[in-house]
N, C-alpha and C positions, 0 to 999 in steps of 0.2 A: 335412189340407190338401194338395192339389199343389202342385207345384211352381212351377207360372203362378200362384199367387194369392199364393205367397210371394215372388218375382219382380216380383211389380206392387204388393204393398202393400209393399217395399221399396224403390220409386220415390216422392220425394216430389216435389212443385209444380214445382220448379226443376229437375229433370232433365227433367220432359213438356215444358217449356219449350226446356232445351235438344235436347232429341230433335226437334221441331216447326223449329227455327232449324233444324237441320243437313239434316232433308227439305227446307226453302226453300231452304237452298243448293244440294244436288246438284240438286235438279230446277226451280227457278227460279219466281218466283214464276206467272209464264204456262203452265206445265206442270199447276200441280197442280190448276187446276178440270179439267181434261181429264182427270185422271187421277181424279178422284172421281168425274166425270161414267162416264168407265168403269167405276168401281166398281160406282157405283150402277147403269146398266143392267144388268150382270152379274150382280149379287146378285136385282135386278127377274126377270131371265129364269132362275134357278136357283129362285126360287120360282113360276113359270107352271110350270117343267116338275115342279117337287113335284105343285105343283094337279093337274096333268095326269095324272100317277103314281095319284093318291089318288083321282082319278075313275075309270080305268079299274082300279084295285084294286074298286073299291064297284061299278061296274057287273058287274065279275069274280063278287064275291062277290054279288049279284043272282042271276043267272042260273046260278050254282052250287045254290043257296036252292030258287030254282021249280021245277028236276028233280027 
């Protein structure tokens, strides 16, 4: 086991609880859809440019293939 999985299954109910209450405080409750909504585009555009990676790897390997 690492050390993240001993770490979080050492976390029970009522600490996600309180860890959740203390992000609502420091950054307020109108902060945090903005900050997910950044998340989420961010994570959105880190996988186009994987896609993008793995297309131009495959077209790569194509045209290595037919010579």
């Amino acid at each position: 086991m690492n050390a993240l999985t001993i770490f979080l299954g050492a976390l029970g109910p009522g600490s996600y609880v309180l860890i959740g209450l203390a992000i609502l405080l420091l950054f307020g409750g109108k902060k945090i859809p903005e900050l997910m909504k950044g998340l989420g585009s961010g994570i959105k555009e880190f996988k186009n440019a994987a896609k993008e990676e793995e297309n131009k790897d495959s077209k790569k390997d194509d045209t290595t293939t037919k010579e």
